[in-house]
N, C-alpha and C positions, 0 to 999 in steps of 0.2 A: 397716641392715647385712644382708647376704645370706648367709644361711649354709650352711655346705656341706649335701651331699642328705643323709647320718646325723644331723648334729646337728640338724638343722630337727624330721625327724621324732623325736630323741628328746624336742627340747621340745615337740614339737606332743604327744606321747602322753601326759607327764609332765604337762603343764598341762591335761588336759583329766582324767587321771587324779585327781591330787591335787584336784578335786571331786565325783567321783563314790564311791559306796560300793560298789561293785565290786570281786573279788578281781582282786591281781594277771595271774594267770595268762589268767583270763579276760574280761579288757580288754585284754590284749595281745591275744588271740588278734585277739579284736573288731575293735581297729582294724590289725590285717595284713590281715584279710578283706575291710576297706573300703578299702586301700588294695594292691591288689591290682599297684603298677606297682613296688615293691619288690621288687627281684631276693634271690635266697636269700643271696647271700654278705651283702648291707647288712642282711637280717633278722637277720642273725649277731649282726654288728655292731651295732644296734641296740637287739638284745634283753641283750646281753652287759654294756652299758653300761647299760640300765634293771632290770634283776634285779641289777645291781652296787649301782646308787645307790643300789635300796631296800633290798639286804641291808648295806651299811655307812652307813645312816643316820647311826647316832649318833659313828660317826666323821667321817664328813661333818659334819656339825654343828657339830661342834667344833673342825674346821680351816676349814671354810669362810667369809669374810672376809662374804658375804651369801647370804640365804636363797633370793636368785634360781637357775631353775634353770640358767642357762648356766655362771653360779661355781660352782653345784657340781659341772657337769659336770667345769669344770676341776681341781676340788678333787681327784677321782676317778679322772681319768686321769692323777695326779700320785702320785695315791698310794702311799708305800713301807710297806706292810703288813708286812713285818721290822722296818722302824724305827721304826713305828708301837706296835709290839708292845712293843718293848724302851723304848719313853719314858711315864719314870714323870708326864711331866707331864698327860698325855692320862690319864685316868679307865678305870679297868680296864674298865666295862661297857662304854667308847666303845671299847675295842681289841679285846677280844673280838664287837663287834659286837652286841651286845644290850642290850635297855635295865636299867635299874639292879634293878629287880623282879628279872628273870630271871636275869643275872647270881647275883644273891643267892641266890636258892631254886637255881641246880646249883651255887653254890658249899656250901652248908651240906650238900647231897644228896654231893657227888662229893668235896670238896675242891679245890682250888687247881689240879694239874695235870691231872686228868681232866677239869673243866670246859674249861681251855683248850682241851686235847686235842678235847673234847665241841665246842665253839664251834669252832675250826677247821675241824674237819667240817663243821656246820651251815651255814658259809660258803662252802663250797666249790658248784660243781654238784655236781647228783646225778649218779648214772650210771645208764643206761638198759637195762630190765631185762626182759624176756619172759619169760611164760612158757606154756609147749607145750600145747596142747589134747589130752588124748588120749583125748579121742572122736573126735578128727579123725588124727592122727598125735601123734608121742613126739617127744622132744628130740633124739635121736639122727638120725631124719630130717631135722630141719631144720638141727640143726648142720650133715649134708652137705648140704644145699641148697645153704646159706649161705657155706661155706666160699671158693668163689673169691669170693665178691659182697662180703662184710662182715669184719672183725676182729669176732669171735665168742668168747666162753669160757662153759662149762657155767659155772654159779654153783655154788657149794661145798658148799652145804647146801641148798635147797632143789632136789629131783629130776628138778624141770619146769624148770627156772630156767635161763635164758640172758641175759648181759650181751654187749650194744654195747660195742665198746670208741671206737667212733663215732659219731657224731648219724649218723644217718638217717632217711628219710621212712617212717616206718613203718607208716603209717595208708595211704600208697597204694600198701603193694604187694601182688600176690595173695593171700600166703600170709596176709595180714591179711582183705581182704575175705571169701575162702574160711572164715576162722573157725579156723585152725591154730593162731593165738599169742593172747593178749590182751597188755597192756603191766600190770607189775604188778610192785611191790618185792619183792624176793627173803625181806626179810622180812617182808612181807605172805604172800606164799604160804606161810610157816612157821607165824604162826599161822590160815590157811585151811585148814591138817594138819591141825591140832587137834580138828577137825573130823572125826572118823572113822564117817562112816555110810554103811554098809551099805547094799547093793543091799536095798531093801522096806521100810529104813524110813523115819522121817518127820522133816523138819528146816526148822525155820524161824529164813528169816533175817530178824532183829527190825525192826532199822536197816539196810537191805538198802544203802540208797544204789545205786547203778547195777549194783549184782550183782557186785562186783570177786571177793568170796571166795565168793558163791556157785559163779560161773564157775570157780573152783579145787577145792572140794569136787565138786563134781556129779559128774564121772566115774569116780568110785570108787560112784555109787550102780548105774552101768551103766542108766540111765534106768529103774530100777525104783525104788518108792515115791515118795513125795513131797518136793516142796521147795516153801515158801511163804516170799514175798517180801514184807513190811510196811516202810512208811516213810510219811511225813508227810506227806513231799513229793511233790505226784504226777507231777510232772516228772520229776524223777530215776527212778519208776518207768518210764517211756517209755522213757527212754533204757536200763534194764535190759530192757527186753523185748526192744530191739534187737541187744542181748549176747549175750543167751542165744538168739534166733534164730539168729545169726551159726553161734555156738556147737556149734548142734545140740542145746543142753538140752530136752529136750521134755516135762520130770514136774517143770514145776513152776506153781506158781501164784501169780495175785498179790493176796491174800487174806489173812485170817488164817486159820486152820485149826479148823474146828468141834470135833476133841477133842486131849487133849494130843498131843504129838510126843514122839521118842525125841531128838530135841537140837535147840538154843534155841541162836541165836549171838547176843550180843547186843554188838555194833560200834560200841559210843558215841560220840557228838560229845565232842568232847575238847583240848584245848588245842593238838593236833598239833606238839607239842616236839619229836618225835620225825622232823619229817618236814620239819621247816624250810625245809631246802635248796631244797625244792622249793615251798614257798610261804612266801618272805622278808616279804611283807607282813604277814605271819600274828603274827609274835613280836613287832610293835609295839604289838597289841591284849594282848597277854597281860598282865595284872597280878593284884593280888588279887584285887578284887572279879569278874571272871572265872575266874578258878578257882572261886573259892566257889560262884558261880551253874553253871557246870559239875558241881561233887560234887554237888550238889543233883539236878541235873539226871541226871546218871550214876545216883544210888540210887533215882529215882523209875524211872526208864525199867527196871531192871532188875527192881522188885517189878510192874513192869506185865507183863513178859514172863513172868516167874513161875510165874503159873498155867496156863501153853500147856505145861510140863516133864511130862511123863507122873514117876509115883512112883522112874520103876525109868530117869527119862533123864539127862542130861548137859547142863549149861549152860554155856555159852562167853563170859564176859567180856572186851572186847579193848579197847584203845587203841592209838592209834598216838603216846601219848605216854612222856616219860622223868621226869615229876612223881610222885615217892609219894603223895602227893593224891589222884593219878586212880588209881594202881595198886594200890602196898599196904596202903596205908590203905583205902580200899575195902575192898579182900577181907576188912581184920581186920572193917569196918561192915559186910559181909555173911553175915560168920562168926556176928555178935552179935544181929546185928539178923530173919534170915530163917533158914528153915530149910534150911540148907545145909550141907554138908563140903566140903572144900579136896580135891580129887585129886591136881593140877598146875598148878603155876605157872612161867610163860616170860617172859623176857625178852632183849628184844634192843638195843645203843645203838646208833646212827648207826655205822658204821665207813669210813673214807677207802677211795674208790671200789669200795664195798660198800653192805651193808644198810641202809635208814634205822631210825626205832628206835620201837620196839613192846613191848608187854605181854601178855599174855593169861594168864588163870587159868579152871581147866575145876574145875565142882565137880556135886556132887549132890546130888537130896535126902535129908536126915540123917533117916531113919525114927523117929529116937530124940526129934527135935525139933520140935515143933510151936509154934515161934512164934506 
């Protein structure tokens, strides 16, 4: 049987996916790149129906006659997600879209309607969020740039913050290359605020990953004092040095810092609850025994960053997740366990075609307390 030119390729990506361990996001990209004779409107199409299949998994599953994926394509483009919703015979984790672990833990956290509310969101796209360089230009310039070009809105709370009200190629247009925007959650750049230093003094980012919040702090230091960039991975640093090139950051380094700093951001690996939307593949790994090994993981990274805190600095705790696990329950095992005080604590949930959802807690150290 010959199948029409979308459905070919969604099986060809899906069958070649579902064995590798590659995140969603970035196997897509992969095989669009190798398959370079795909026009943009069937990328659409294509992508729209493979981030569909795997954000409604477990309702596909459970309506689906076989595990083949052409039936479930069927399954999917059939799908009445109202009436899905409202039938008590389908299992509430398969209607809300997530599997039964997760369900449970935002059902105990939120209760009943705010999970749903919560899972609604999570299944939706996300929407597409810049924000303004301004070591290069401010938002206000580029909203007029953009004005006849794009459907544009300042974002509400964060002050750099500019949402698409449209896909667009964003990565090939000037104002990108040039270094004016980065692409970044509205509330990512809320807790990247959090982050207040000062032109001369010194901030290392722990867990840097590609520099997304570094790229947000830096120009309030006005390229005076330091910034230091640590991560694991030394790939992802590459790709941060390319950022901050872009950028124009030019005081920073990628290193640890030989004596303490005045602020410590420390950007945990984290179950990323909070960010679903935009990586569906993500919440079919999430269960217990994952979180567990995340808290672990989360308290050790933080007594590691620890001693980089000058007496008299500021420590930045962040997730991008919506589990107490990763958030306040930490802060209380950091209250207890390290010498710390609570200053501020944030948070944020996913909201429909707004924010995705985040944490951050800023504290210091307690002079009184010598763990």
């Amino acid at each position: 049987m010959r199948l029409p030119f979308c459905d070919y390729h969604i099986f060809a990506f899906l069958q070649g996916y579902e064995k590798g361990q590659k995140p969603l996001d970035l196997a897509f990209s992969q095989y669009l790149r190798a398959h370079k004779s795909i026009g943009a409107q069937d990328r659409r199409t294509i992508g729209e129906a493979v981030f569909g299949m795997i954000r409604w998994k477990t309702l596909i599953d459970h309506l689906s006659p076989t595990n083949h994926i052409l039936d479930r394509l069927r399954c999917y483009r059939n799908l009445d997600l109202d009436s899905c919703m409202h039938n008590p015979k389908i299992p509430q984790s398969a209607r809300c879209g997530v599997n039964d672990f997760l369900y449970q833990r935002l059902l105990a956290t939120f209760g009943q309607e705010q999970t749903h509310l919560l899972c609604q969101v999570l299944n939706q796209s996300a929407p597409i969020t810049v924000r303004a360089n301004t070591i290069k230009t401010n938002r206000e310039e580029l909203l007029k740039m953009w004005a006849e070009k794009f459907d544009v809105v300042p974002c509400s709370q964060a002050p750099q913050g500019i949402q698409f009200k449209n896909r667009a190629a964003l990565f090939t247009l000037p104002e990108f290359k040039a270094g004016f925007f980065e692409v970044q959650d509205e509330g990512s750049q809320l807790i990247a605020n959090l982050v207040q230093a000062k032109p001369g003094e010194h901030v290392l980012d722990y867990c840097s990953g590609s520099g997304g919040k570094t790229l947000a702090f830096a120009p309030a230091m006005k390229g005076k004092g330091q910034i230091y960039l640590h991560d694991v991975r030394p790939w992802i640093l590459t790709e941060a040095r390319k950022r901050l090139k872009r950028a124009g950051v030019q005081n920073a380094q990628f290193t640890l810092p030989r004596t303490p700093v005045d602020w410590v951001l420390v950007d945990v690996p984290c179950s990323g609850t909070g960010t679903l939307r935009r990586n569906p593949d993500a919440k079919w790994k999430i269960d217990a025994p994952s979180i567990e090994r995340l808290v672990i993981e989360q308290r050790a990274i933080v007594q590691k960053a620890l001693p980089h805190l000058k007496p008299t600095g500021h420590l930045v705790y962040a997730t991008c997740s919506i589990l107490p696990e990763e958030n306040e329950e930490q802060v209380k095992y950091f209250l207890s366990h390290l010498p710390l005080q609570l200053i501020q604590q944030a948070s944020f949930l996913p909201t429909a075609d707004g924010m995705d959802g985040f944490f951050a807690a800023i504290f210091r150290i307690d002079p009184k307390n010598s763990l």
